[in-house]
N, C-alpha and C positions, 0 to 999 in steps of 0.2 A: 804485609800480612794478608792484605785483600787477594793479590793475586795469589800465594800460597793457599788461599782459603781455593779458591777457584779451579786452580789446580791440582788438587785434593781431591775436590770433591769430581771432577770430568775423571781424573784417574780411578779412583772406585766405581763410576758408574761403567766407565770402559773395560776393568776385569770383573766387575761383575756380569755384566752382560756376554763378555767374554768365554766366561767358565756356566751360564745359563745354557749359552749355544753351543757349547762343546760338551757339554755333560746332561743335560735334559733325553731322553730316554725319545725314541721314536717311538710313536704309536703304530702299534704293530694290526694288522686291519683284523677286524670283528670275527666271531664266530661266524657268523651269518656269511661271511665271503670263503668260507670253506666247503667243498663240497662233501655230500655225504657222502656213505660208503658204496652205497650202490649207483649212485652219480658216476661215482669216481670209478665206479668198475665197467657201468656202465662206456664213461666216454672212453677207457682205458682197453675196451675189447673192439670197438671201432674202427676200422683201418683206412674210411673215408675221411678224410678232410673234411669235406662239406657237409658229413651228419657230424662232426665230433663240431664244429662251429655254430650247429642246429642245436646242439646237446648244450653250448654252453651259452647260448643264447635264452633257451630255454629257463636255463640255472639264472641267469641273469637279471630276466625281467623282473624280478622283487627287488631288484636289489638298486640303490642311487649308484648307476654307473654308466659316465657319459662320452667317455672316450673308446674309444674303438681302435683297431690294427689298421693297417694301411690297407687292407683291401675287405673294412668294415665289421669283422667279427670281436667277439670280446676277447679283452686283453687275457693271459690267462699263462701263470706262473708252472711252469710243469715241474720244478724242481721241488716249490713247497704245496705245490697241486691247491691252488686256488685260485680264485677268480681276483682278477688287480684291480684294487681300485682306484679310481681316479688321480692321475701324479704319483704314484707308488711304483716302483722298480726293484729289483731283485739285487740287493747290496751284495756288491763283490764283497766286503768290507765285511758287511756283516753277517753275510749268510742266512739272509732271511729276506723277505719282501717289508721294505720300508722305504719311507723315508727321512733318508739321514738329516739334512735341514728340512723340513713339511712343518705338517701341520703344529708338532706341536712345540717345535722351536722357533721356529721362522720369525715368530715376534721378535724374538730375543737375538738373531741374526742380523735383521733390519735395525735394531736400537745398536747393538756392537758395532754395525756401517755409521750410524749417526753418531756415536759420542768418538768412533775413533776419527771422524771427521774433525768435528767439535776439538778434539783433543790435540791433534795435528792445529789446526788454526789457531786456536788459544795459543800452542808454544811461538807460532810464527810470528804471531800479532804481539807476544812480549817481548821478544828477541828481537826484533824489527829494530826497536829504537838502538838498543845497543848492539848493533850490527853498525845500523849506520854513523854511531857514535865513534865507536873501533875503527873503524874503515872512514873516515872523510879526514882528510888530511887537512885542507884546506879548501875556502872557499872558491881560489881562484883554480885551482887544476880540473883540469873536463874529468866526464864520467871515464870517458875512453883513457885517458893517463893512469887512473885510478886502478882502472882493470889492470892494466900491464904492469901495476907497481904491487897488487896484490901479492905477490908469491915474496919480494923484499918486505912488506910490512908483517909479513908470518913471520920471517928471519929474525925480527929485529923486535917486534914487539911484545913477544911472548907467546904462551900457548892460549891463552884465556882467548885471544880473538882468535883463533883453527876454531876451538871448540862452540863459541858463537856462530862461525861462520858452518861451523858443519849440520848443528842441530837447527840452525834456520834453513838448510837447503834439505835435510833432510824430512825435516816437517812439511815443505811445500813441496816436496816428491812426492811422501806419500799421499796429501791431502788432494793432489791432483789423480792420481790414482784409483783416491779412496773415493774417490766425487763421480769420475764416471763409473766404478761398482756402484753405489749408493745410488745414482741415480737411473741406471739402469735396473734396479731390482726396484728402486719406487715405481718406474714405469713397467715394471712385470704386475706390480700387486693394482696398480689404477687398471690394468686388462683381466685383472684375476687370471693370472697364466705363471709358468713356474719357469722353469729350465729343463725341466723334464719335455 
C-alpha cells in the first residue's frame, strides 16, 4: 500500500507538471516592446543599416534589453515589427515572438525533468528486488552464466519476468537520459542563461 501510495502520488505530480508545461500560455512581450507608428515608419523608410540599428537603439534605451546581434545592435523582430526581448525568438510554431518554454513555464518544465526523474527511479528502485528475485537461479552459477541463460529463463518461466525485466531497463534508460537533460538545464538556470 506504502509503495502504491508513492507511486501515485510521483505520477500526479509528473502529469501535472506535464500538462503545466505543455499548456501554460507564453508571455507574449509587453506593449512597451512595440514600436510606434512613426518609429516604425520611420525605421521602415531607412535604407541604411547603420541608422536603422541607430533608430533601434534609440527605441531601445528605455527599455531592460541586454542581449544584442552578433555584430552589437538590438535584436529586432521584423515579421511582428518589435524590439526582442531578452531570450525571446520568433516561434516557427507559433507565429509570434515568444517563448515557448521561458519565462512563464520554465518552472513547470524543470519540476516535469525532476519528478520524471524521481518517477523513473522510484520504478527502478521497486522492481530491483524482483528483478533479482526472477532472474537468480542459484547461488552457485556466475553472473556471466546467468546472462547467457537469460533468453531460456524467458522461455520457461513465463511472461511476468519479460515484463519485470523490461520496465526495469526501461526506467534506468530513461532516468539516465533524463539525468543528463535535468542536469544540464539545472546548470543553465545556476548561469541564468536559456538555450536560446
Amino acid at each position: 500500500v506504502a509503495y502504491l501510495v508513492v507511486f501515485h502520488i510521483l505520477f500526479v505530480l509528473f502529469v501535472w507538471t506535464y500538462w503545466k508545461s505543455v499548456f501554460t500560455l507564453p508571455i507574449q512581450p509587453g506593449k512597451k516592446f512595440h514600436m510606434s507608428y512613426a518609429d516604425q515608419e520611420r525605421y521602415e523608410n531607412e535604407e541604411r543599416p547603420e541608422v536603422q540599428r541607430q533608430i533601434l537603439a534609440e527605441i531601445a534605451r528605455k527599455l531592460p534589453v541586454y542581449t544584442r546581434t552578433g555584430n552589437g545592435g538590438i535584436r529586432f523582430c521584423d515579421r511582428c515589427q518589435l524590439i526582442k526581448p531578452d531570450r525571446c525568438h520568433h516561434c516557427s510554431v507559433c507565429a509570434m515572438v515568444n517563448n515557448c518554454i521561458g519565462f512563464s513555464n520554465y518552472k513547470f518544465f524543470l519540476l516535469f525533468l525532476a519528478y520524471s526523474l524521481l518517477y523513473c527511479l522510484y520504478i527502478a528502485a521497486t522492481v530491483f528486488k524482483y528483478f533479482i528475485k526472477y532472474w537468480t537461479v542459484s547461488h552457485e552459477i556466475r553472473f556471466l552464466f546467468h546472462l547467457l541463460s537469460v533468453s531460456w529463463a524467458l522461455l520457461t518461466n513465463g511472461r511476468s519476468k519479460f515484463h519485470i525485466l523490461f520496465l526495469l531497463f526501461v526506467a534506468i534508460m530513461f532516468f539516465v537520459s533524463l539525468m543528463f537533460l535535468f542536469g544540464y538545464h539545472c546548470w543553465l538556470v545556476s548561469r541564468n542563461r536559456s538555450t536560446l
